[in-house]
C-alpha positions in Angstrom: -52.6 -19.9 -60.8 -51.6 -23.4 -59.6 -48.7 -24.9 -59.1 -47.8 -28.2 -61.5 -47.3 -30.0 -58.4 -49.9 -29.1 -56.2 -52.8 -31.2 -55.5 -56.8 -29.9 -55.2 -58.7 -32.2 -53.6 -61.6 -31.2 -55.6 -60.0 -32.1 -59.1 -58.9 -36.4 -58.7 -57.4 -35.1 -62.7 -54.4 -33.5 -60.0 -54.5 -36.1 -57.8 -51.4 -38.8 -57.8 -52.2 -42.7 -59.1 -51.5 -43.8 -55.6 -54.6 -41.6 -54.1 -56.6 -41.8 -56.8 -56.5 -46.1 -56.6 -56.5 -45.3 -53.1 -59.8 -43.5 -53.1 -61.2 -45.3 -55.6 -60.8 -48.9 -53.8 -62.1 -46.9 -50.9 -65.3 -45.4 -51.9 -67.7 -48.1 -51.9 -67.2 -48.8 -48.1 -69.1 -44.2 -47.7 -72.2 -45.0 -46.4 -74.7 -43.0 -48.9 -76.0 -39.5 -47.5 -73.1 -38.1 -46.0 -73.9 -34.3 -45.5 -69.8 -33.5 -45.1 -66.4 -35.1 -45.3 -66.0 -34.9 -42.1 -68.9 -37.7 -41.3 -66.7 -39.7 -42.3 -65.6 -39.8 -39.1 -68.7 -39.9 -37.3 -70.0 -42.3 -39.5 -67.7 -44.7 -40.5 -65.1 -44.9 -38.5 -63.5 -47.7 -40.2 -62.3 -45.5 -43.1 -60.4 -42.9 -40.4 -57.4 -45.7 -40.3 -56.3 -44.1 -43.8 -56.1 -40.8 -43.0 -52.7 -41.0 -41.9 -51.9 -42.9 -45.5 -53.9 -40.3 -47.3 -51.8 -37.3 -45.1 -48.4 -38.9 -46.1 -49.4 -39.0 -50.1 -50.7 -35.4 -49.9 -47.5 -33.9 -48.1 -44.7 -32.1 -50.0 
């Protein structure tokens, strides 16, 4: 069972309205074809600046 609180990554129904505008406004800058989230980071460098915003909304 889940926690009320918790957040899975995998379900944006449990995410907060901060990520999920977050995410959404940064979605169209994932270049298509990505094999795994962590391309990201190969890939598209330009969208590792927000993990540290992304880690601060997903702690607690």
């Amino acid at each position: 069972m889940t926690a009320p609180d918790t957040v899975d990554l995998d379900d944006p129904a449990t995410w907060s309205a901060d990520l999920s505008a977050l995410i959404t406004d940064l979605v169209p800058a994932v270049p298509a074809g990505l094999d795994t989230a962590s391309d990201l980071h190969n890939e598209a460098s330009e969208l590792a600046m927000y993990d540290d915003q992304v880690r601060e909304m997903l702690a607690g």
